[in-house]
C-alpha positions in Angstrom: 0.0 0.0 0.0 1.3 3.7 -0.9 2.0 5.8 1.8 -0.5 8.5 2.0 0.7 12.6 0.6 2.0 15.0 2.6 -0.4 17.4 2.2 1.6 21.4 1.6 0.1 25.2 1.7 0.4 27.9 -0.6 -1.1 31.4 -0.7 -3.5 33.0 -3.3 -2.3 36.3 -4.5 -5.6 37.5 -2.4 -4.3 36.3 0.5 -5.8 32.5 1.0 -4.5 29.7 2.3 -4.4 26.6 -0.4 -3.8 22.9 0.8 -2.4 20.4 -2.1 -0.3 17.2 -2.5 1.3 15.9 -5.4 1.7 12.4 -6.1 4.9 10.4 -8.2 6.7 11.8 -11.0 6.9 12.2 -14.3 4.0 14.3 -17.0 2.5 17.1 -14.5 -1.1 16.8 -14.1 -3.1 19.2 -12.1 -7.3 17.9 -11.0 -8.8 21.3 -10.6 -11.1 21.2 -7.5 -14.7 19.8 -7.9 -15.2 22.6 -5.2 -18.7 20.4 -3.7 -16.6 17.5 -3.0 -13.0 18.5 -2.5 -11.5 17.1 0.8 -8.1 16.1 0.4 -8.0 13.7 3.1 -10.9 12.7 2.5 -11.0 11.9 -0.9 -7.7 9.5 -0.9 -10.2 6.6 0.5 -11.9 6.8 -3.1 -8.8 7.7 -5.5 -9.8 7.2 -8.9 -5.7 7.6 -9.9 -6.4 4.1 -7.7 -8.8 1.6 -8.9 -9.8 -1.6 -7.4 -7.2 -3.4 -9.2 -4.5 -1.7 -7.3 -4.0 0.2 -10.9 -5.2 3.5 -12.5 -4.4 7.2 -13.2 -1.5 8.6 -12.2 1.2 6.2 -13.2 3.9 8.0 -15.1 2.6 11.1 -13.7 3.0 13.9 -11.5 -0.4 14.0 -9.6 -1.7 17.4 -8.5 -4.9 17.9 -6.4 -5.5 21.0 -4.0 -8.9 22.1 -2.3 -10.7 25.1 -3.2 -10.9 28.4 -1.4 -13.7 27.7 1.2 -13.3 24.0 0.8 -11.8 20.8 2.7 -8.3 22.1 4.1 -8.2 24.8 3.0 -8.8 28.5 3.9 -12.9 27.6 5.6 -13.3 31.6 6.4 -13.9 32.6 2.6 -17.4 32.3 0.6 -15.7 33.6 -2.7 -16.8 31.2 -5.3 -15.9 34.0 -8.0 -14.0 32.0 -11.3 -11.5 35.2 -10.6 -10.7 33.5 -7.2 -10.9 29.9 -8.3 -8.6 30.8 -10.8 -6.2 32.5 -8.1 -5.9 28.8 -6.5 -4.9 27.8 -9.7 -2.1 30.0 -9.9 -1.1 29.9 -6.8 -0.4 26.0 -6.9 1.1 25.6 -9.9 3.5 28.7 -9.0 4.5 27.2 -5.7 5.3 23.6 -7.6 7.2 25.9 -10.8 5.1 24.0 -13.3 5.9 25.8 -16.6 4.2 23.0 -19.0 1.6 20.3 -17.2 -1.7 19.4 -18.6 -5.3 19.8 -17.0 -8.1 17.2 -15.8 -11.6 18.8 -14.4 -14.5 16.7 -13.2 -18.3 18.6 -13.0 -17.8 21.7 -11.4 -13.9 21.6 -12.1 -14.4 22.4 -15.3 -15.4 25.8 -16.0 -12.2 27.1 -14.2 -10.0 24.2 -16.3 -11.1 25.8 -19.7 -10.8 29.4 -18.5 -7.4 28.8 -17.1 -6.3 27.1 -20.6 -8.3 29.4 -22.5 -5.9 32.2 -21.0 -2.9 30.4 -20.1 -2.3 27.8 -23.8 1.4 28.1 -23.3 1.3 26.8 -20.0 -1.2 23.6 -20.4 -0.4 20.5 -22.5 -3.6 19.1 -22.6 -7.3 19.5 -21.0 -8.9 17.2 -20.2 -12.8 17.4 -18.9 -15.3 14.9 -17.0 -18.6 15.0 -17.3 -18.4 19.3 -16.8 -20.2 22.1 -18.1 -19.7 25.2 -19.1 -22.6 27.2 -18.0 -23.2 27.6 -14.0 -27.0 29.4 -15.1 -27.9 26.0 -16.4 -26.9 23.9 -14.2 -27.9 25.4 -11.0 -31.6 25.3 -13.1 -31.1 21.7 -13.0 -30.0 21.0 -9.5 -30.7 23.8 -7.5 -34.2 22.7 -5.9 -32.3 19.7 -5.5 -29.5 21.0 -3.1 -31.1 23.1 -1.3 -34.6 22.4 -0.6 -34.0 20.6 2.6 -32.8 22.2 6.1 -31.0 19.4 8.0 -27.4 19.7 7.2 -27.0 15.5 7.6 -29.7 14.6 6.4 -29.4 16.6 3.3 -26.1 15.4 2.5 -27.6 11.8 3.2 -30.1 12.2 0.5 -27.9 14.6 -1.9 -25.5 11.1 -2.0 -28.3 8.8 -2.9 -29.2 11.1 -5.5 -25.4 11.1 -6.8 -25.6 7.2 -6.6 -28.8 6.7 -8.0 -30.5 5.3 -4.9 -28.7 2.1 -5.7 -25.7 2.0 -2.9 -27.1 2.8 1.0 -23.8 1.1 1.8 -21.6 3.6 -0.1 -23.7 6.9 0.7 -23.4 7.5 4.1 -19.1 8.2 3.7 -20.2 10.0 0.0 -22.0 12.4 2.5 -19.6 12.8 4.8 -17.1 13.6 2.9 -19.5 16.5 1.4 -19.8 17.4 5.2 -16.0 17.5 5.5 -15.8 19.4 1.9 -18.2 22.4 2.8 -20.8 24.2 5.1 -24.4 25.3 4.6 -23.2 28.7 4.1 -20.0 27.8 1.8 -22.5 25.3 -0.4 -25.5 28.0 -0.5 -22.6 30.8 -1.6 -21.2 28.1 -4.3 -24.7 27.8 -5.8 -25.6 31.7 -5.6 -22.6 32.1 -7.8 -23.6 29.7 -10.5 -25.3 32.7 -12.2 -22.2 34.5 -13.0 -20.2 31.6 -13.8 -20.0 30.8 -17.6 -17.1 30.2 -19.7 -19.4 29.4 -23.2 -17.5 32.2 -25.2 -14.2 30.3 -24.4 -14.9 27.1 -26.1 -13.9 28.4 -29.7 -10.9 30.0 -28.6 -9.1 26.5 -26.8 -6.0 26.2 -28.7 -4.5 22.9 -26.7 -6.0 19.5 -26.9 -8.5 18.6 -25.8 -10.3 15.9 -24.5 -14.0 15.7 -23.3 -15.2 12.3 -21.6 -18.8 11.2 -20.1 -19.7 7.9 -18.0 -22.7 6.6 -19.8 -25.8 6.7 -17.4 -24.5 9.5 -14.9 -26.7 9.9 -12.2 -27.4 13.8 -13.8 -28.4 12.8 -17.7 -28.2 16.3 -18.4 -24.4 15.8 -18.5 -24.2 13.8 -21.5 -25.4 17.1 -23.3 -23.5 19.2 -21.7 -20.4 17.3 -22.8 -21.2 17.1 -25.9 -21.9 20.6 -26.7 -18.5 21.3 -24.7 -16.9 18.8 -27.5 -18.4 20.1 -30.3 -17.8 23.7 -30.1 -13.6 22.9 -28.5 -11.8 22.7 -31.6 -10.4 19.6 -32.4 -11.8 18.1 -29.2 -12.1 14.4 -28.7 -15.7 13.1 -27.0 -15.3 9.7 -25.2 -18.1 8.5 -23.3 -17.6 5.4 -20.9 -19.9 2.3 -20.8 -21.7 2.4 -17.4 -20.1 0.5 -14.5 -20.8 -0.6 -11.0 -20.6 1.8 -8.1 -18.8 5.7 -8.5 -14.8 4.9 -8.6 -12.7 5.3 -11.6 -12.1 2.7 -14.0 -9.6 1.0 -15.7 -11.1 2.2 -18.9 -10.7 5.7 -17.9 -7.5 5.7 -16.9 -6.6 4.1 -20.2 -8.8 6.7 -22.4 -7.0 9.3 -20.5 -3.4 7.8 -20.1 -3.5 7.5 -24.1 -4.7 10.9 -24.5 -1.7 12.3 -22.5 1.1 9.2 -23.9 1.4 8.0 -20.7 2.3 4.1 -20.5 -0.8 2.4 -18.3 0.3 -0.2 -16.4 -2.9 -2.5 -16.1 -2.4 -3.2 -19.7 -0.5 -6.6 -19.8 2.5 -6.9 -21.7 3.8 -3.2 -21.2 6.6 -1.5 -19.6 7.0 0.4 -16.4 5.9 3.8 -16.5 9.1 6.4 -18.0 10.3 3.2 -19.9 10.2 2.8 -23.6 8.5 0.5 -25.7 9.9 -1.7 -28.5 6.8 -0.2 -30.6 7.1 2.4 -33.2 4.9 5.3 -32.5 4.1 8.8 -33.8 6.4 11.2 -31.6 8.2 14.8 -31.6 11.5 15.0 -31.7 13.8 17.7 -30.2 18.0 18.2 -30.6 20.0 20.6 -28.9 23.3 21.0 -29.4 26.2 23.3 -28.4 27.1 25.7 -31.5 30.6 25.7 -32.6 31.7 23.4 -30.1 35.1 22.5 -31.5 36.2 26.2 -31.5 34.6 26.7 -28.0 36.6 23.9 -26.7 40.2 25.8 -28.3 39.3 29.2 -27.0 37.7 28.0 -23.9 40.4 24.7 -23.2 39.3 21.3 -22.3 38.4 21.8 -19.0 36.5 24.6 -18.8 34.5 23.2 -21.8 33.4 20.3 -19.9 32.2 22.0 -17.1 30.2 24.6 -18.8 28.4 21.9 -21.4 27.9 19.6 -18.1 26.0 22.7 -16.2 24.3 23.4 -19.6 23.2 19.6 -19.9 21.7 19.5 -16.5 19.7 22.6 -17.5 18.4 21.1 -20.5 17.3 18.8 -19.2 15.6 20.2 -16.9 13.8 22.8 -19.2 12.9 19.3 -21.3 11.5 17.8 -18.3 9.5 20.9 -17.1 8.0 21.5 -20.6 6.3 17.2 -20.1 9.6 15.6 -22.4 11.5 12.7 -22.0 15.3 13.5 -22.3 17.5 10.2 -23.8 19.7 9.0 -21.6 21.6 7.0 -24.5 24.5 8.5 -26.6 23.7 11.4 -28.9 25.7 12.5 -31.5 27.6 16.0 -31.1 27.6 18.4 -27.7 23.8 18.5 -27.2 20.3 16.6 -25.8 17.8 14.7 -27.7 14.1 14.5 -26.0 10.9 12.9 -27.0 7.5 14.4 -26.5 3.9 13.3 -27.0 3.0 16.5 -29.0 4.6 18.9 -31.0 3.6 22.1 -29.2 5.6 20.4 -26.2 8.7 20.1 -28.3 8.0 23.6 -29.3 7.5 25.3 -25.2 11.0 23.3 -24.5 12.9 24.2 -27.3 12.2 28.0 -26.4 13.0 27.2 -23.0 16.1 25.5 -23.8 17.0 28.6 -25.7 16.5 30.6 -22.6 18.9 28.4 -20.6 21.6 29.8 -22.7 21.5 33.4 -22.3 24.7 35.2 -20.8 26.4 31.8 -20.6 28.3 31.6 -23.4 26.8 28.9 -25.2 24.3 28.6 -28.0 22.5 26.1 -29.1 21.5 24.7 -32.5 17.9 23.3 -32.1 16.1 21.4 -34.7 12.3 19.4 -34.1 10.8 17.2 -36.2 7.9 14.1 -35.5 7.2 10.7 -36.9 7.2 7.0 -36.1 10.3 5.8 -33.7 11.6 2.7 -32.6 11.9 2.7 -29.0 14.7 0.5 -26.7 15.5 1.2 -23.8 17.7 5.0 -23.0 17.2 5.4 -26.7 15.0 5.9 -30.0 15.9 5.5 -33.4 14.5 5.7 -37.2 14.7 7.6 -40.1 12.4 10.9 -37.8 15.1 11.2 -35.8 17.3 11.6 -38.4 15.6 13.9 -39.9 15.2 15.8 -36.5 18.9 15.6 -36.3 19.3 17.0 -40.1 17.4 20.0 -39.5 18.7 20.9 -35.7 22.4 20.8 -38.1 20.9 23.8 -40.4 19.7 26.0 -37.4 21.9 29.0 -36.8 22.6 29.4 -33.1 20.1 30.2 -31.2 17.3 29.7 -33.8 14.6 26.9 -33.4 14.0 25.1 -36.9 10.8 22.9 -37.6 9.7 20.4 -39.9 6.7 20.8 -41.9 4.8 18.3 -40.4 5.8 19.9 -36.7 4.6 23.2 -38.1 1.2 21.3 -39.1 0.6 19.9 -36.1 1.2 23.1 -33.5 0.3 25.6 -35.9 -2.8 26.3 -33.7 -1.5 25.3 -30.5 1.7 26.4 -29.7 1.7 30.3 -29.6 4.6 30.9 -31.9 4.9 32.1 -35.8 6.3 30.2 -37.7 8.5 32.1 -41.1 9.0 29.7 -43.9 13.1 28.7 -45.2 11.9 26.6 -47.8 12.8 23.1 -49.0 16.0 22.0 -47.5 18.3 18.6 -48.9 19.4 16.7 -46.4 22.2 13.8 -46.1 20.4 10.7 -45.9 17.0 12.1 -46.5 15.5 11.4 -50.1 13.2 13.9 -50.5 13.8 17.2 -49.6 12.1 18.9 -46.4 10.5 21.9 -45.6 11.1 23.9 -42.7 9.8 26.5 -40.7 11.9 29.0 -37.8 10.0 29.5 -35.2 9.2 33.1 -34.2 7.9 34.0 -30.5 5.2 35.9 -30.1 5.9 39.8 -29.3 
């Protein structure tokens, strides 16, 4: 059994106390509260990143899960259920744990701060992904206000508000389901959640979602409205992927979902027989991005600098890299690379893209510069290493980058041309050494 997360503060930028964990390492992935059922003790008894397999989300993954103002542990003495707040606790998590790159997950009333906080912040998240949410607080409070508020006793209403939730199918499981909504909120802070439905709706966002994105529903949900809901969130997302899940016994997260959601993010899931630990790498091929760095005009660097000093300074700069790679959700390869540089693997371009400009960064005022070059296609994958002819091609075009410039493939430009944030200035057609045809390619160009 896993030892249980140390649970850690932050403050808002207004001044509220935030209580969060994170869970084991790799691809950051922040839950935005659910707000009505956010207790962070509370909910590790049900962990859907733990089903009853012993297996689920989270493997390969950097968990992240904080309370909401008003909520579970953290700051009780607040009824500010504004999305300006609730976007506050965002920012203050993710600033306390430096995530630069991490992707999204919401669930119901998570949701309409996930896509506002994508919807402003795309060069921060990866991915979005959203559970049976909604966009418009108006329409659901229509739905379910009489619902949650019609009776007086505080027990007994959560007692009746979890049979609902279960579908007065489980008395065994709904008396801890309504507890944990006692140890998630008050009268007042529940009351306060639902008067600020009215001014909660994030509609106009949908079309402007520039990450991807991926919208999932559990078939027979004890509120049917939500299968509409998601799929008016999915259809008006661009690009957005609409799973829904075949009904299940009881409330905890599935296998399945973990796997929808696990693929969605390239994140190996260990309850599927026959695959490798999480952070290893498959014998498969598979559609990746493909990112090289390397140290311009090392060979003179190395006389004007001398051996010694060389090594130190590309040593420091590898540990850097690496770093940036890892923040931005990449896999750096441990195995040999050719030249004075780092090659890293992402699951989407727009990744490759955030690290390569953060590599960039890395450089400035130390002396070094970097030739960086991205490219994506099918890879063979062994262990520390990746090979094929999209690597060599990454390689090709990272070798025609001046220092300091980020060239891109075609097919890289393609595939982040909506979601990565950058321009992207066309060098034409380029031959390359071991490449038949020739390939186009693309500098990237930051935004001003």
């Amino acid at each position: 059994m896993s030892m249980e997360p140390e649970i850690r503060y932050t403050t808002t930028a207004d001044g509220v106390s935030i209580a969060y964990y994170t869970m084991g390492e790799g691809l950051p992935l922040v839950e935005t509260s659910n707000v009505v059922w956010s207790h962070l003790r509370g909910q590790l008894a049900r962990e859907y990143h733990r089903s009853s397999s012993g297996q689920g989300l989270g493997r390969g993954m950097q968990f992240v899960r904080y309370d909401a103002r008003g909520t579970g542990l953290s700051d009780r003495n607040t009824l500010d259920f504004s999305m300006e707040g609730r976007l506050l606790d965002i920012d203050a998590v993710v600033e306390q744990l430096k995530l630069e790159r991490f992707a999204l997950l919401s669930f119901v009333h998570g949701t309409p701060a996930a896509i506002a906080y994508a919807a402003a912040h795309r060069e921060r998240v990866s991915h979005l992904i959203v559970h049976s949410g909604y966009a418009s607080g108006r329409v659901y409070r229509e739905r379910i206000a009489d619902i949650l508020l019609r009776d007086e006793d505080w027990e007994r209403y959560t007692l009746n508000t979890a049979n609902w939730i279960l579908g007065f199918t489980n008395a065994e499981l709904a008396p801890p389901l309504a507890a944990m909504l006692r140890q998630s909120m008050t009268p007042a802070s529940l009351r306060a959640f639902v008067a600020a439905f009215d001014d909660i709706d994030v509609t106009p966002l949908l079309a402007g979602i520039a990450v991807p994105t991926l919208v999932m529903y559990r078939e027979r949900s004890y509120n049917t409205s939500q299968l509409e809901w998601s799929r008016e969130l999915a259809s008006k997302i661009p690009g957005a992927r609409f799973v829904e899940i075949a009904q299940r016994a009881g409330r905890g997260w599935s296998n399945e979902e973990s796997r929808v959601v696990e693929q969605f993010l390239g994140v190996e899931h260990q309850a599927t027989p026959g695959r490798t630990r999480a952070g290893s790498l498959p014998s498969a091929p598979g559609m990746t991005a493909i990112l090289f760095a390397d140290i311009a005009d090392s060979t003179a660097l190395t006389e004007r600098m001398g051996d010694a000093a060389f090594r130190d300074a590309s040593r420091a700069l590898d540990e850097q890299l690496r770093a940036a790679i890892r923040g931005a959700g990449g896999t750096p390869i441990e195995g040999r690379v050719l030249g004075d540089g780092v090659m890293a693997t992402f699951v989407s371009a727009s990744q490759a893209i955030a690290a390569a400009l953060r590599c960039r960064e890395v450089n400035v005022g130390g002396g070094l510069q970097l030739h960086l070059g991205i490219h994506a296609g099918d890879v063979i994958r062994e262990p520390a290493n990746v090979y094929g002819g999209a690597v060599n091609i990454a390689s090709r075009i990272c070798g025609l980058s001046a220092p300091g410039e980020i060239l891109v493939s075609d097919v890289v430009r393609g595939m982040a041309r909506s979601s990565a944030g950058v321009g992207f200035e066309d060098r034409g057609e380029q031959e390359m050494k071991g490449v038949g045809e020739p390939v186009r390619v693309y500098a990237v160009r930051s935004p001003e």
